[in-house]
Each structure stands twice: as structure tokens, then as C-alpha cells.
N, C-alpha and C positions, 0 to 999 in steps of 0.2 A: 646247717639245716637242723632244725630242734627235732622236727615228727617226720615219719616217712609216709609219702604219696606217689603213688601210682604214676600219677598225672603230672606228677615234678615235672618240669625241664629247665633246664640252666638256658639265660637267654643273656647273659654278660651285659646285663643294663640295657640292650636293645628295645626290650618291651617297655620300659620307662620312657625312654627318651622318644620311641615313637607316640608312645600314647600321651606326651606330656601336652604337645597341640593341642587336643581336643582337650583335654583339663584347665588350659588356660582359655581356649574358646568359650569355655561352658564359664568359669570365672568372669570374664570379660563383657559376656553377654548380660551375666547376672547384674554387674554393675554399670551397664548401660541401660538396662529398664530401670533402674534404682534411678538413676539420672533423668529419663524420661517421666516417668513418674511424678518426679518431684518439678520438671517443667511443665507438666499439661496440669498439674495441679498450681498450681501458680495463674495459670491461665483460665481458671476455675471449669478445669475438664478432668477427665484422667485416662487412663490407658490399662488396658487388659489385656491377658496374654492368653489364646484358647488353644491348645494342644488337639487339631483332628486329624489322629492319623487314619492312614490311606490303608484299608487292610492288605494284608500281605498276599491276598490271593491274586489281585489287583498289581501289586509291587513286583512279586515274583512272575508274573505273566507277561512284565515287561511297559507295563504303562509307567513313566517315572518323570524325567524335565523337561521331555523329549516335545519339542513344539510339533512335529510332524510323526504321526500312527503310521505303521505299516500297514498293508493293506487286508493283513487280518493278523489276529493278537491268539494264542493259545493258552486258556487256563487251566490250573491244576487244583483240584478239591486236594486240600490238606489232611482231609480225613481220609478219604477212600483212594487216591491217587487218582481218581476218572479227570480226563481231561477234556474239553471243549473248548474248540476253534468258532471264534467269532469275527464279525465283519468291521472293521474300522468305524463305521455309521454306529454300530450297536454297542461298539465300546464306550465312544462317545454318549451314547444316549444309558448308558450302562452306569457312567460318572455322576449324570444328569440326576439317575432315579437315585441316586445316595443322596440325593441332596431335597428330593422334592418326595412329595407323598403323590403325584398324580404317575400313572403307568404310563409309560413312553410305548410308544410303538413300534417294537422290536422290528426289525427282518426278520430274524430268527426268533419267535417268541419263545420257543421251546429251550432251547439253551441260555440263552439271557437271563432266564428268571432263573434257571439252574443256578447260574453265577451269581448272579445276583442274591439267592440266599447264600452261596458260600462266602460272600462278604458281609452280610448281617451275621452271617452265624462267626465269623472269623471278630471283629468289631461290631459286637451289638449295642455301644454302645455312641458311634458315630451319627444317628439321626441325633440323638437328642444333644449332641455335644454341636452340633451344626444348627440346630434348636437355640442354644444357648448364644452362640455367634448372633443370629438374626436377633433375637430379642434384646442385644447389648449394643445393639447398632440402631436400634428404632427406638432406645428409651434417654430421653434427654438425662444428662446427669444436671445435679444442682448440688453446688459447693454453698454452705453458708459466708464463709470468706475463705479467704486464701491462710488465715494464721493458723488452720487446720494442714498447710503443708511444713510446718515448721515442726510436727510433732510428729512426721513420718521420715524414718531412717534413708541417709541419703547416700549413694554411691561413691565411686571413686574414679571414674570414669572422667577427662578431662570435657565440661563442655564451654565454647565459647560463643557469647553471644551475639 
């Protein structure tokens, strides 16, 4: 060990070898857009990739892949700790207003808009990244030809056709 830290711990190659999964997931993915890419361009379209994450206040309150809500969801302000219990209907309609500019109509309208700025204020910048989705999905693309995919770098990723 060259410098001394605090926060050292000796983990005998464990934390390598766990964390090497996800380091080839994240490799593998990158070379299968590379791949994709270079096919919907060929088919004179293309493919985009838009990162909208779910804010955390949302995440840690327990909404996550779960097809079925419990019948009420408790969330937590990250700033002040205050927490508020919401109705299943309201979370849902809670998802809703992240995505739409028109006000849903709460159960509880009093605690809903609570939450609802602790995830603006948590990701403010998830409208307009949900903005950008819809607008990339309503605008026709135009390729002039396809020997514009011969000059974009191409993956490694096996595809067969």
C-alpha cells in the first residue's frame, strides 16, 4: 500500500471479482448499441439511447419493477426526513404527473403535490429529458444514403442476420 487511508480495507480480490459483472455488462451493452446503430442505420433509421431516471424519492419509497403497488407506498423528503403515506391510485397518478404537464386529480391532493415537488426538486431535470423522448419519437429521421453508416465506428458484439 503506497499512501495511508482511513477507509482502506483489504478485500483479497472479492471486490474485483464481484464487481467485474457489471464492468463487462456495461462493455457488452456498449457494444451492442455500436451494433444496433450501425443496423437501423443501414435501414436508413437510427437508434437513441435516453437515460430518464426515476428519482430517488420515488425509488426509495419503494415503487421499483414491481407490476403490483401495495395498497399505500410511504415517502421520504431527502431534505427534511418528513414522510408521507400515499394511496396506491395516487402513486400511480403521481408517475402520471412526471410525465404530463396537466394536474391529475389527487385523493389526497395535499400530500401528492408534496411529493411530487420532492421529485422535481430530487430530478429537475426529468420533464424535459421525457420532453426529449417524445420529440425523438414524433420526428421522422432522413438518411441521405446508407454509405453514411460506413463512416460510424462499429461494435464487437456478434450479430446474425
Amino acid at each position: 500500500m503506497s499512501a495511508s487511508d482511513d477507509r482502506y480495507a483489504e478485500s483479497f480480490g472479492f471486490d474485483s471479482v464481484l464487481g467485474a459483472g457489471g464492468q463487462l455488462g456495461l462493455a457488452l451493452g456498449g457494444e451492442l448499441l455500436a451494433d444496433l446503430k450501425e443496423i437501423y442505420c443501414r435501414r436508413y433509421s437510427m437508434i437513441t439511447v435516453h437515460e430518464i431516471a426515476m428519482p430517488a424519492v420515488l425509488r426509495n419509497g419503494g415503487i421499483g419493477t414491481h407490476w403490483l403497488l401495495p395498497g399505500s407506498l410511504t415517502f421520504t423528503d431527502p431534505k427534511t426526513g418528513e414522510r408521507v403515506t400515499l394511496s396506491a391510485d395516487d402513486v400511480k397518478k403521481l408517475v402520471v404527473a412526471l410525465h404530463d404537464n396537466t394536474a391529475p386529480a389527487f385523493d389526497d391532493p395535499e400530500d401528492a403535490a408534496r411529493v411530487l415537488g420532492w421529485t422535481r426538486e430530487d430530478v429537475p431535470s426529468h420533464q424535459k429529458s421525457w420532453q426529449a423522448v417524445l420529440r425523438a419519437l414524433s420526428t421522422p429521421v432522413s438518411w441521405p444514403d446508407s454509405s453514411s453508416c460506413a463512416r460510424r465506428p462499429s461494435g464487437g458484439a456478434i450479430y446474425a442476420p
